[in-house]
Biopython code that builds the backbone (N, CA, C, O; Angstrom):
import numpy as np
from Bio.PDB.StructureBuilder import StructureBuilder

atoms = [
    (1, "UNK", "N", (-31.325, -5.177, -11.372)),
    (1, "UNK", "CA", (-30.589, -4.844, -12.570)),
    (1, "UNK", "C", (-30.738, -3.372, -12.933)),
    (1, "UNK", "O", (-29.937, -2.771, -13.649)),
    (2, "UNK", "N", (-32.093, -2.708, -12.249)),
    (2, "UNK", "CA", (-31.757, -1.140, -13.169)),
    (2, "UNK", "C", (-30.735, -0.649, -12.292)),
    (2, "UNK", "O", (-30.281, 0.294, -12.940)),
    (3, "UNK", "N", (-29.965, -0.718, -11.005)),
    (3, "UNK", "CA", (-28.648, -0.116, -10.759)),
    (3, "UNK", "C", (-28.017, -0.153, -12.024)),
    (3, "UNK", "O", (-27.882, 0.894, -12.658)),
    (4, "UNK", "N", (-27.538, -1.442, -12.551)),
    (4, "UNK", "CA", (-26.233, -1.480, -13.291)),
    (4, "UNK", "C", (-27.132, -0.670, -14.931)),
    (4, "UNK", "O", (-26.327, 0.019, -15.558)),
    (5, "UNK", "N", (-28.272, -0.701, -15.440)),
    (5, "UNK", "CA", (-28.703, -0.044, -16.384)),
    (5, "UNK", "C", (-28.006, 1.285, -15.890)),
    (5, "UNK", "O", (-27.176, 1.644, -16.725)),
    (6, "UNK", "N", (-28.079, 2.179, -14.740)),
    (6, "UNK", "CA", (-27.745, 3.417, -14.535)),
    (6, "UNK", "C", (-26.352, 3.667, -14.600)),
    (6, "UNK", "O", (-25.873, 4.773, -14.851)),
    (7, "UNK", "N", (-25.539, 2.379, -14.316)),
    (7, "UNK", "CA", (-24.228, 2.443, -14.665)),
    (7, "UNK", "C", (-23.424, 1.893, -15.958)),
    (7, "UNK", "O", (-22.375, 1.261, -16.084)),
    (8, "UNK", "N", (-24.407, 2.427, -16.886)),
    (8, "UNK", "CA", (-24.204, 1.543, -18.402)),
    (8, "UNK", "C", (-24.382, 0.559, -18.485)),
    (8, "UNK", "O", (-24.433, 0.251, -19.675)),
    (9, "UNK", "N", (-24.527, -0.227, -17.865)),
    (9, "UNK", "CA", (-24.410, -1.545, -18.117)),
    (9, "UNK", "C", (-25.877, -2.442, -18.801)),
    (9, "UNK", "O", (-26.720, -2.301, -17.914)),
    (10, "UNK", "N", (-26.522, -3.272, -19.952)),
    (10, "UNK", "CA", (-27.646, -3.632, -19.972)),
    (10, "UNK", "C", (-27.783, -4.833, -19.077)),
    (10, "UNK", "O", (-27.022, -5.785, -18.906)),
    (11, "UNK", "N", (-29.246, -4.468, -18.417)),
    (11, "UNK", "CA", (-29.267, -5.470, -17.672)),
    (11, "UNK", "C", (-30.085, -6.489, -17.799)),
    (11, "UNK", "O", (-30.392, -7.125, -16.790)),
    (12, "UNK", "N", (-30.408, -6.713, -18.600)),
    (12, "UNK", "CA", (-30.823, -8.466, -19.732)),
    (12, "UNK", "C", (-30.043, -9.209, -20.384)),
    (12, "UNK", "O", (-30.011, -10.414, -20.636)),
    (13, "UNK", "N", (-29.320, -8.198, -20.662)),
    (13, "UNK", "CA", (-27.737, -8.323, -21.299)),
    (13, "UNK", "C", (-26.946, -9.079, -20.281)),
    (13, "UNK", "O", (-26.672, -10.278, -20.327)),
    (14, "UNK", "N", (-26.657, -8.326, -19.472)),
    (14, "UNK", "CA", (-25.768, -8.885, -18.497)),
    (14, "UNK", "C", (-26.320, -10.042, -17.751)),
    (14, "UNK", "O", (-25.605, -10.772, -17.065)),
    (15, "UNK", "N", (-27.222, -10.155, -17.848)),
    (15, "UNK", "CA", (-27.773, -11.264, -16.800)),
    (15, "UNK", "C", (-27.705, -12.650, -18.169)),
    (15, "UNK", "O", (-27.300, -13.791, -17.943)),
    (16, "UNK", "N", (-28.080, -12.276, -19.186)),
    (16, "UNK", "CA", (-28.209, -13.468, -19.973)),
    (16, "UNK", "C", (-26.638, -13.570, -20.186)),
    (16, "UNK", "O", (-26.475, -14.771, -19.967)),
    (17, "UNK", "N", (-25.830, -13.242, -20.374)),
    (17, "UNK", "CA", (-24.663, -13.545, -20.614)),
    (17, "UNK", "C", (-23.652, -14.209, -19.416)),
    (17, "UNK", "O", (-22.684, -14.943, -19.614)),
    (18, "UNK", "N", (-24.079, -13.814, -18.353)),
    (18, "UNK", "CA", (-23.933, -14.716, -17.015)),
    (18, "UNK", "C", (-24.329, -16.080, -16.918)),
    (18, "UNK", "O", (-23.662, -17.101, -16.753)),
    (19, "UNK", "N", (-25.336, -15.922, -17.030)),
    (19, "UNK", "CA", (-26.346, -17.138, -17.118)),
    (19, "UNK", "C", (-26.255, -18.215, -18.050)),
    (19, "UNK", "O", (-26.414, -19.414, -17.822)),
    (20, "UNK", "N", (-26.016, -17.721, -18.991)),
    (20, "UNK", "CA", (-25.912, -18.751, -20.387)),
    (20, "UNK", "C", (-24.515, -19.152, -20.648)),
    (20, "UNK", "O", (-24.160, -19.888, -21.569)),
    (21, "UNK", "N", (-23.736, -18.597, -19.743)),
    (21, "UNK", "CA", (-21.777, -18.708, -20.479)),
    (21, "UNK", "C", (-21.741, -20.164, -19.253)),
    (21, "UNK", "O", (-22.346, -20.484, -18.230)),
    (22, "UNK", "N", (-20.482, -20.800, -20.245)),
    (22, "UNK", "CA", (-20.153, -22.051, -19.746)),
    (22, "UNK", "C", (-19.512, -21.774, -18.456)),
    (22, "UNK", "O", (-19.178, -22.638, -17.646)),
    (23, "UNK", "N", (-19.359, -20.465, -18.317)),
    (23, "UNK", "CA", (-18.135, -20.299, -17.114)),
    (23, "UNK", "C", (-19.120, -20.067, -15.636)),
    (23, "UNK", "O", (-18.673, -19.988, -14.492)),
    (24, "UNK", "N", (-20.469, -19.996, -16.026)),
    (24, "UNK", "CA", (-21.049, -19.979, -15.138)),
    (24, "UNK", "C", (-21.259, -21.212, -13.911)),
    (24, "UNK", "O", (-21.333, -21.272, -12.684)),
    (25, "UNK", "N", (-21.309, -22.324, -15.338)),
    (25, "UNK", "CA", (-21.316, -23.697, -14.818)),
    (25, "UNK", "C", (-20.402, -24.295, -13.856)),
    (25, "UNK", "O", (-20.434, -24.995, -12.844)),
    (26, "UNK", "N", (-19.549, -23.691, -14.644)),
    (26, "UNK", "CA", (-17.848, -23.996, -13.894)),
    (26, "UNK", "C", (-17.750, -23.459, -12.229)),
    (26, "UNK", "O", (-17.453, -23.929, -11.130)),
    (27, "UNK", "N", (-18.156, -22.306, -12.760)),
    (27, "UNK", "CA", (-18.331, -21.477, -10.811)),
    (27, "UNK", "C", (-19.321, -21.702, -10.060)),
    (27, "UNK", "O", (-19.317, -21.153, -8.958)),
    (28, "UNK", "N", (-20.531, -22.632, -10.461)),
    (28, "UNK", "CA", (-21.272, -23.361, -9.876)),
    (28, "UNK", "C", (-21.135, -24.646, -8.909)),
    (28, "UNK", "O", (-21.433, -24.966, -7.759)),
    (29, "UNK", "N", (-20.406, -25.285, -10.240)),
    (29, "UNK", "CA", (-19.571, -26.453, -9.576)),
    (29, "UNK", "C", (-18.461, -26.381, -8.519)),
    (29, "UNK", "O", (-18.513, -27.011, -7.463)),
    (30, "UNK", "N", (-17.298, -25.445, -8.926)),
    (30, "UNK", "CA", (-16.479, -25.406, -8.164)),
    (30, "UNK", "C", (-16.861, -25.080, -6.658)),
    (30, "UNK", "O", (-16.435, -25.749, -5.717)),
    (31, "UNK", "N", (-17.654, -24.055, -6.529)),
    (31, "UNK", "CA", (-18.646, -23.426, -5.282)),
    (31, "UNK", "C", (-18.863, -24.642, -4.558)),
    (31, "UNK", "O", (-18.334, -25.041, -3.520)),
    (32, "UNK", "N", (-19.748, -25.165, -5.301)),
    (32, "UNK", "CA", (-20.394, -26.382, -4.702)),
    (32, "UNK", "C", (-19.686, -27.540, -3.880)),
    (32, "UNK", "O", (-19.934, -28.142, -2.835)),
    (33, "UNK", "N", (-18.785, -27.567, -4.748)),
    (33, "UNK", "CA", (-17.478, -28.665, -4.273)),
    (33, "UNK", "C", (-17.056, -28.165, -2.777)),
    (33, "UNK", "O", (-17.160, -28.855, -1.763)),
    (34, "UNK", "N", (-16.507, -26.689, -2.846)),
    (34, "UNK", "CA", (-16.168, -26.175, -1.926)),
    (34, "UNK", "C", (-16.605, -26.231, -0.409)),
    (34, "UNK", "O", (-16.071, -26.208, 0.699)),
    (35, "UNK", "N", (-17.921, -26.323, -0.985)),
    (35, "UNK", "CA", (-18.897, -25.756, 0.313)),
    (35, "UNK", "C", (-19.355, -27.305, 1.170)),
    (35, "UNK", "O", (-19.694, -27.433, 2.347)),
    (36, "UNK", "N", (-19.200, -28.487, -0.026)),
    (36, "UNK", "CA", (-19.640, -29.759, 0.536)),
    (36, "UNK", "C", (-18.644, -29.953, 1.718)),
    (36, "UNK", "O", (-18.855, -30.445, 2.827)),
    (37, "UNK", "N", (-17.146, -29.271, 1.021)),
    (37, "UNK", "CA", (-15.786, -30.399, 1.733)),
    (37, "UNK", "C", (-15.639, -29.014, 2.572)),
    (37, "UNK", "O", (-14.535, -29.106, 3.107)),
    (38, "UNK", "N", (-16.093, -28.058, 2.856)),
    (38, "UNK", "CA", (-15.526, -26.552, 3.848)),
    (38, "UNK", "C", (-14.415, -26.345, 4.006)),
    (38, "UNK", "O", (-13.809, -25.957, 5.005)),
    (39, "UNK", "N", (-13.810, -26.801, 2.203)),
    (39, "UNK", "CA", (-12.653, -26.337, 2.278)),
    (39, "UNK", "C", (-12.332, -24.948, 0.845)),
    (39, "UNK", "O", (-12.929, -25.081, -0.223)),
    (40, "UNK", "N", (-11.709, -24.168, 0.984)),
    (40, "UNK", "CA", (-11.906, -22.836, -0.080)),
    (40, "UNK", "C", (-10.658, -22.255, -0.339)),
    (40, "UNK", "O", (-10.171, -21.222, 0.123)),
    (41, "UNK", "N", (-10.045, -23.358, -1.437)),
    (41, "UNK", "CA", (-8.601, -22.824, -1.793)),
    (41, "UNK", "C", (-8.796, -21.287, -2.864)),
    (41, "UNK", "O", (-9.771, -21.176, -3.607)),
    (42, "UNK", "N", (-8.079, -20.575, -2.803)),
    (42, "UNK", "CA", (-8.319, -19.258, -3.044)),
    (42, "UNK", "C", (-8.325, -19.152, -4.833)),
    (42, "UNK", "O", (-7.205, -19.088, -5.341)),
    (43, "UNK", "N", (-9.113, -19.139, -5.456)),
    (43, "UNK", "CA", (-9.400, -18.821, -7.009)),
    (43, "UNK", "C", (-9.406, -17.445, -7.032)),
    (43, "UNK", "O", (-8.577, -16.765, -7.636)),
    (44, "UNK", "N", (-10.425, -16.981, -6.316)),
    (44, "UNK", "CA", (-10.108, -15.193, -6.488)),
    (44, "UNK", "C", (-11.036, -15.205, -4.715)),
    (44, "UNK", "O", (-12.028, -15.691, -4.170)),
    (45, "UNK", "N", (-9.838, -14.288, -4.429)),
    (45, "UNK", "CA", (-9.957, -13.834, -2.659)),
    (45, "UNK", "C", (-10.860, -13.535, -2.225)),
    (45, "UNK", "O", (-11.419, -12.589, -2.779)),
    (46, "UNK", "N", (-11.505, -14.123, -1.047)),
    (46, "UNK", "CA", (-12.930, -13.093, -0.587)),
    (46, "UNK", "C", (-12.341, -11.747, 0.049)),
    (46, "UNK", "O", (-13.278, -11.010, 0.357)),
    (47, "UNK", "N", (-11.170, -11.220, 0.327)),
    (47, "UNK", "CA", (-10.837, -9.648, 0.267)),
    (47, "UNK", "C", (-11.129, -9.192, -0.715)),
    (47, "UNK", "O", (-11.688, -8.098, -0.640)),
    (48, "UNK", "N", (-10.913, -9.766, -2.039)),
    (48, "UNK", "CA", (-10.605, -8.961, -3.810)),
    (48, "UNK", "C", (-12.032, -8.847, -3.920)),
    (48, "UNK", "O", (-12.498, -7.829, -4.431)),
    (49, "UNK", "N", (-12.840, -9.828, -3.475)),
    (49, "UNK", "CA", (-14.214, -9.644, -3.591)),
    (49, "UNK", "C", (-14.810, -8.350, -2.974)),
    (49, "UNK", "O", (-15.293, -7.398, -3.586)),
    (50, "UNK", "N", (-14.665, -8.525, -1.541)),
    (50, "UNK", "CA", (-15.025, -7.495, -0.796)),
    (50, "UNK", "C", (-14.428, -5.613, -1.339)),
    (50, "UNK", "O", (-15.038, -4.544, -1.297)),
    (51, "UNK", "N", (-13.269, -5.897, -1.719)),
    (51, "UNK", "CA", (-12.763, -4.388, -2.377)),
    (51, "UNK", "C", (-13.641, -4.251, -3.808)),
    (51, "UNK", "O", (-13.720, -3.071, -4.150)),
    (52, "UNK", "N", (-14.283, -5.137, -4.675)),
    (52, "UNK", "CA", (-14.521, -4.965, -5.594)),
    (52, "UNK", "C", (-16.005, -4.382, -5.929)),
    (52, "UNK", "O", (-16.356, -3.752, -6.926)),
    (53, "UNK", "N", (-16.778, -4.785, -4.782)),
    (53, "UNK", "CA", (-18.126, -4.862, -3.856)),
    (53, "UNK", "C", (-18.010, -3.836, -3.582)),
    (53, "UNK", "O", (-18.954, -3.253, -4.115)),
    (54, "UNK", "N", (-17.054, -2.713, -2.716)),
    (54, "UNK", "CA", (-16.363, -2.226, -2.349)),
    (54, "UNK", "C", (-16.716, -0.531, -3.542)),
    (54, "UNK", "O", (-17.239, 0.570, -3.371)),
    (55, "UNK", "N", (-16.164, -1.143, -4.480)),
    (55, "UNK", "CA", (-15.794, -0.105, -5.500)),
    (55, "UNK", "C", (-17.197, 0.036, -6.602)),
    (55, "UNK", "O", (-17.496, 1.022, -7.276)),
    (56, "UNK", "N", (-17.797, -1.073, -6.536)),
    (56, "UNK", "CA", (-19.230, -1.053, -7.288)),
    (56, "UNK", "C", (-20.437, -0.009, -6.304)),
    (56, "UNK", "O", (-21.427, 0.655, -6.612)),
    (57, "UNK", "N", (-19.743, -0.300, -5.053)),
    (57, "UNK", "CA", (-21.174, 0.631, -4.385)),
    (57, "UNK", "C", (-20.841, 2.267, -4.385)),
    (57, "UNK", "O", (-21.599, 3.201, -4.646)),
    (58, "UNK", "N", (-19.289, 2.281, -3.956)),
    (58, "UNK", "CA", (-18.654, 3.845, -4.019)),
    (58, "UNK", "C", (-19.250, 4.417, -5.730)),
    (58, "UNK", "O", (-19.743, 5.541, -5.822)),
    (59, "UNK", "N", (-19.111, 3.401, -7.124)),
    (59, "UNK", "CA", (-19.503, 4.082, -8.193)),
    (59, "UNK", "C", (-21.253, 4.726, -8.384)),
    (59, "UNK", "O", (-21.733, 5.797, -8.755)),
    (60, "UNK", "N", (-21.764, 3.516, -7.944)),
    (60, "UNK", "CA", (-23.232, 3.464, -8.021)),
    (60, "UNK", "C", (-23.778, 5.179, -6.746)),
    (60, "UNK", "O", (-24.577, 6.094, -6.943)),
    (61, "UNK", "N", (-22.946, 4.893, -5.683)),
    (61, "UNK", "CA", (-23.260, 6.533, -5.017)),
    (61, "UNK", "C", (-23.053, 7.708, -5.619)),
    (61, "UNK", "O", (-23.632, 8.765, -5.368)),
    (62, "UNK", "N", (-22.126, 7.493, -6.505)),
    (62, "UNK", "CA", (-21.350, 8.794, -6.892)),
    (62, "UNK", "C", (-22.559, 8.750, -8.133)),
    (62, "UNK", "O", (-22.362, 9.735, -8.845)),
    (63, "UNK", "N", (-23.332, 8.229, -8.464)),
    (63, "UNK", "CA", (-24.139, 8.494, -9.811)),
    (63, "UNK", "C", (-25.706, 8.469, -8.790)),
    (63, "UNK", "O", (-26.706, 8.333, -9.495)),
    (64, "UNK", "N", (-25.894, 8.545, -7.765)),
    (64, "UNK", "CA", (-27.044, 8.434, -7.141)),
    (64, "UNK", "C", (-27.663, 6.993, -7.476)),
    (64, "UNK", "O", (-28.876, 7.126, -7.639)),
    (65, "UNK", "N", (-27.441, 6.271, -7.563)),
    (65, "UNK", "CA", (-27.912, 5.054, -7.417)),
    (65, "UNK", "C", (-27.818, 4.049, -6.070)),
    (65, "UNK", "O", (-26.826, 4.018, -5.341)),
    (66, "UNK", "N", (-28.586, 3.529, -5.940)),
    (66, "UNK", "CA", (-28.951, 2.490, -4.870)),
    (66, "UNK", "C", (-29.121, 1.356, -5.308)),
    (66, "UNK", "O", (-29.999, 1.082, -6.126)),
    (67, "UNK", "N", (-28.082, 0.307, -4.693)),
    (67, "UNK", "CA", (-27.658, -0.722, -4.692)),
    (67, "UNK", "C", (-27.786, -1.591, -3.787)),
    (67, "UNK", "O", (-26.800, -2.305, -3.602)),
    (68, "UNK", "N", (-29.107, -1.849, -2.862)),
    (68, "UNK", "CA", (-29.472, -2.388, -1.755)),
    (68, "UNK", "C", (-28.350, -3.431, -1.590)),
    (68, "UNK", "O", (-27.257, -3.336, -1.032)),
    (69, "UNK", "N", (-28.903, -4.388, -2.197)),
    (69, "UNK", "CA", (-28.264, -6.172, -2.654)),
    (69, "UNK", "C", (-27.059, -5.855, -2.275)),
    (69, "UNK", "O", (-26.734, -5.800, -1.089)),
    (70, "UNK", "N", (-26.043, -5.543, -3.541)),
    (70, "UNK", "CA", (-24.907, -4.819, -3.660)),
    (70, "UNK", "C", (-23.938, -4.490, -1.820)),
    (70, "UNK", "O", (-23.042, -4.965, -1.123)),
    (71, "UNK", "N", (-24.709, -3.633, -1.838)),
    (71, "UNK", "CA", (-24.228, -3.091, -0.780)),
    (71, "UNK", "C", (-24.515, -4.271, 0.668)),
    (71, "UNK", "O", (-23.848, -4.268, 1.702)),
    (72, "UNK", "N", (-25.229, -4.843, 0.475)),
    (72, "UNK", "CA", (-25.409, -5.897, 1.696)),
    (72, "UNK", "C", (-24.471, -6.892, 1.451)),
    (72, "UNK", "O", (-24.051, -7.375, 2.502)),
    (73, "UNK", "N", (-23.898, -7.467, 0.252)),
    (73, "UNK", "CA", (-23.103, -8.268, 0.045)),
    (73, "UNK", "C", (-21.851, -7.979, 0.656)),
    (73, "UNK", "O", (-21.070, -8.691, 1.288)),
    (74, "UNK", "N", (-21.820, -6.164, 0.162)),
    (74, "UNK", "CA", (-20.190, -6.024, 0.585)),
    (74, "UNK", "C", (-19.996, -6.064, 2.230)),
    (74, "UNK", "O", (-18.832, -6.209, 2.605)),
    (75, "UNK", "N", (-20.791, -5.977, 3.021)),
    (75, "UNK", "CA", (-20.981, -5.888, 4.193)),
    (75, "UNK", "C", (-20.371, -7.465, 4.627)),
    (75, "UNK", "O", (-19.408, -7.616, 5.378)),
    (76, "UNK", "N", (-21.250, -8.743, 3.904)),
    (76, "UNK", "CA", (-21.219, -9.470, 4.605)),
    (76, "UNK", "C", (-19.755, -9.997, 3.881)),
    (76, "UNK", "O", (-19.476, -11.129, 4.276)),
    (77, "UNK", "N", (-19.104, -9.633, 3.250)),
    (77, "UNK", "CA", (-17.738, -10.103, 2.885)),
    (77, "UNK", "C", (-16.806, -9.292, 3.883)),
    (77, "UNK", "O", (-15.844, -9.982, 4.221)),
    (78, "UNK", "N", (-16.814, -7.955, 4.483)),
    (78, "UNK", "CA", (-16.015, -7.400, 5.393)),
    (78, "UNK", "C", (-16.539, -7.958, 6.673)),
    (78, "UNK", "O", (-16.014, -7.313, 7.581)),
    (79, "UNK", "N", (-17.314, -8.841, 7.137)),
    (79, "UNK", "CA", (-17.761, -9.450, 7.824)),
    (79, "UNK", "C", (-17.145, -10.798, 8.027)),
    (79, "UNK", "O", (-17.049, -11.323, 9.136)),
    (80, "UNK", "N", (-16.740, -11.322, 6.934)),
    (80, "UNK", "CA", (-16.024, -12.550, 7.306)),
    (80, "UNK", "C", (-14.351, -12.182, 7.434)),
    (80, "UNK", "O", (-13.881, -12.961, 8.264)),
    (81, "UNK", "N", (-13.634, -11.564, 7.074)),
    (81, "UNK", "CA", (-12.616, -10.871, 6.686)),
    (81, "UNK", "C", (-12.000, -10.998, 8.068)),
    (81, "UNK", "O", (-10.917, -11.583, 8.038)),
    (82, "UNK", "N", (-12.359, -10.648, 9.147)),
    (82, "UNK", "CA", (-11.923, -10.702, 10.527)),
    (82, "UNK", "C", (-11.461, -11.966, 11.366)),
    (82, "UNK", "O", (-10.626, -12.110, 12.260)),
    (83, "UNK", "N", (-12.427, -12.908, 10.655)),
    (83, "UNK", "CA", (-12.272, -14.358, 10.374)),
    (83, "UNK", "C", (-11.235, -15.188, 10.245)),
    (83, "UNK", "O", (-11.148, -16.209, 10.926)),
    (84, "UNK", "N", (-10.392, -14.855, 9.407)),
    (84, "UNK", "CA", (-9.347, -14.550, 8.411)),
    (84, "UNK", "C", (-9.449, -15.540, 7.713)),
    (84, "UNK", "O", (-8.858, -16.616, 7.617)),
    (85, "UNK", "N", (-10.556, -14.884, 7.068)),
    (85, "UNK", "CA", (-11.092, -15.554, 5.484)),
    (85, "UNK", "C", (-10.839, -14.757, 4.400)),
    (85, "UNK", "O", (-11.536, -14.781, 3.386)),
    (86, "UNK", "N", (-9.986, -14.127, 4.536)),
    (86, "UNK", "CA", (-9.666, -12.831, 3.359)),
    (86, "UNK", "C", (-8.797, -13.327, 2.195)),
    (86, "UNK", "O", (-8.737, -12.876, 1.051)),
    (87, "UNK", "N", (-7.923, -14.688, 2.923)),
    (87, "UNK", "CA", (-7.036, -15.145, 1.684)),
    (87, "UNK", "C", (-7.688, -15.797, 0.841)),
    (87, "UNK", "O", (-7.509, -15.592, -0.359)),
    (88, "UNK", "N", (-8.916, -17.066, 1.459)),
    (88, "UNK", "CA", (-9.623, -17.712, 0.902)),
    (88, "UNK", "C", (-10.596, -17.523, -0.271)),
    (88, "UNK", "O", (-10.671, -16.365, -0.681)),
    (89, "UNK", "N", (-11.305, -18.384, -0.849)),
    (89, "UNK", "CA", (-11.933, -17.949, -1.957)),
    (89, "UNK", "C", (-12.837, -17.301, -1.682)),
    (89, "UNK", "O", (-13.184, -17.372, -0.503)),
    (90, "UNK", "N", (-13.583, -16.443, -2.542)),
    (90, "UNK", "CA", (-14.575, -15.561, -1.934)),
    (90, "UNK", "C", (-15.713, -16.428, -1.781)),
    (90, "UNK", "O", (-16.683, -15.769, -1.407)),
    (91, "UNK", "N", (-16.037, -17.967, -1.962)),
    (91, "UNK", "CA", (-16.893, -18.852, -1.491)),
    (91, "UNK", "C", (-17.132, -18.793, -0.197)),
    (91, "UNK", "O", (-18.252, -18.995, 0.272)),
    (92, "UNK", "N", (-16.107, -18.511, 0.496)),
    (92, "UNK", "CA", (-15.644, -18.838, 2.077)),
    (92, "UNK", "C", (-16.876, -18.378, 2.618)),
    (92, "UNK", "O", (-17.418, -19.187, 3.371)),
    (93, "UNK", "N", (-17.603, -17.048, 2.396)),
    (93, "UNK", "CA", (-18.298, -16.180, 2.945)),
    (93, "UNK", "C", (-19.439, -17.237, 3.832)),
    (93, "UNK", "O", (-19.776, -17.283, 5.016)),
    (94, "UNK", "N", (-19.921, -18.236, 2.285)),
    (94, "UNK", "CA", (-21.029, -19.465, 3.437)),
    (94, "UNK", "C", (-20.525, -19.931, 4.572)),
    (94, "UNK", "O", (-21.370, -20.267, 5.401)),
    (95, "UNK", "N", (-19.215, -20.077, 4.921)),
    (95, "UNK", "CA", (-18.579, -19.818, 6.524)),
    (95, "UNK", "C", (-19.800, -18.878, 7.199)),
    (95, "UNK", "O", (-20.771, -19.422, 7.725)),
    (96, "UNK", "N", (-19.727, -18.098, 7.165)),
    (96, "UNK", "CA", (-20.326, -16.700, 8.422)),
    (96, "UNK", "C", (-21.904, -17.051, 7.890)),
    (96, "UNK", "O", (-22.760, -17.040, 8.775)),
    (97, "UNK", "N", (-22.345, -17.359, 6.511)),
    (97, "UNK", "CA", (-23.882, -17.235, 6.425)),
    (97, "UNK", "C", (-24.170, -18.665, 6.995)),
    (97, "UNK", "O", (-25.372, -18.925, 7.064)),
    (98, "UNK", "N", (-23.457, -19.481, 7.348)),
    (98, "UNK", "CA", (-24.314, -21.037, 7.947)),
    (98, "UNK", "C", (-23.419, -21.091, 9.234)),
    (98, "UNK", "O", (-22.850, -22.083, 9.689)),
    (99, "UNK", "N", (-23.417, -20.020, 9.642)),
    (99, "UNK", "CA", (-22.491, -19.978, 11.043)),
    (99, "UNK", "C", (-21.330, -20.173, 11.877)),
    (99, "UNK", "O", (-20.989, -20.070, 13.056)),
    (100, "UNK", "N", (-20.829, -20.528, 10.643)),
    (100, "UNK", "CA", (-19.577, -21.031, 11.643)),
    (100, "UNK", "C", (-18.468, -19.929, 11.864)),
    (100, "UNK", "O", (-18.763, -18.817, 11.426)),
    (101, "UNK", "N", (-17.235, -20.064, 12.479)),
    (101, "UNK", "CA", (-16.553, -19.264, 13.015)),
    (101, "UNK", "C", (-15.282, -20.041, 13.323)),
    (101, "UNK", "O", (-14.343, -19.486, 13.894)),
]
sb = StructureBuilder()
sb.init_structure("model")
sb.init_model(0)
sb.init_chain("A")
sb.init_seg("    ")
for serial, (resi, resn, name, xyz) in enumerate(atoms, 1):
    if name == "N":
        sb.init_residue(resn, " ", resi, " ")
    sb.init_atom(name, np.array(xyz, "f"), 0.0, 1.0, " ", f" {name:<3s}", serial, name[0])
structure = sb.get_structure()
């Protein structure tokens, strides 16, 4: 969390408000569903993901910050992308992390 402190953002703040919102629940579940049946109708794209991943690490450089996590994520979303998991939900990604292809 101190990346996003360096990029304004509070990061107790942000994490409790993640954490505690009903919508969290919701993207828990839905995930979950997804991943039982390996199927990942597109809610928001694992491309939109990957560009967005994308644009959080380009900001965090441009302010000298390091974004280990961050930046490994976006990796492994341009990683499935070739796949052609790019339309799919950005769930899809557990595709490439439990191996399949």
């Amino acid at each position: 969390m101190i990346g996003f402190i360096g990029l304004g953002i509070m990061g107790s703040r942000m994490a409790e408000n993640l954490l505690n919102s009903g919508y969290s629940l919701i993207v828990y579940n839905r995930t979950k569903d997804y991943i039982i049946h390996n199927r990942f109708p597109a809610e928001f794209p694992l491309e939109h993901m990957h560009k967005d991943l994308h644009l959080v690490a380009q900001s965090a450089y441009e302010r000298g910050i390091a974004l280990p996590l961050a930046n490994l994520a976006k990796e492994l979303y341009g990683l499935a992308k070739p796949y052609g998991w790019g339309q799919d939900d950005f769930s899809a990604v557990y595709r490439l992390l439990s191996g399949q292809k």
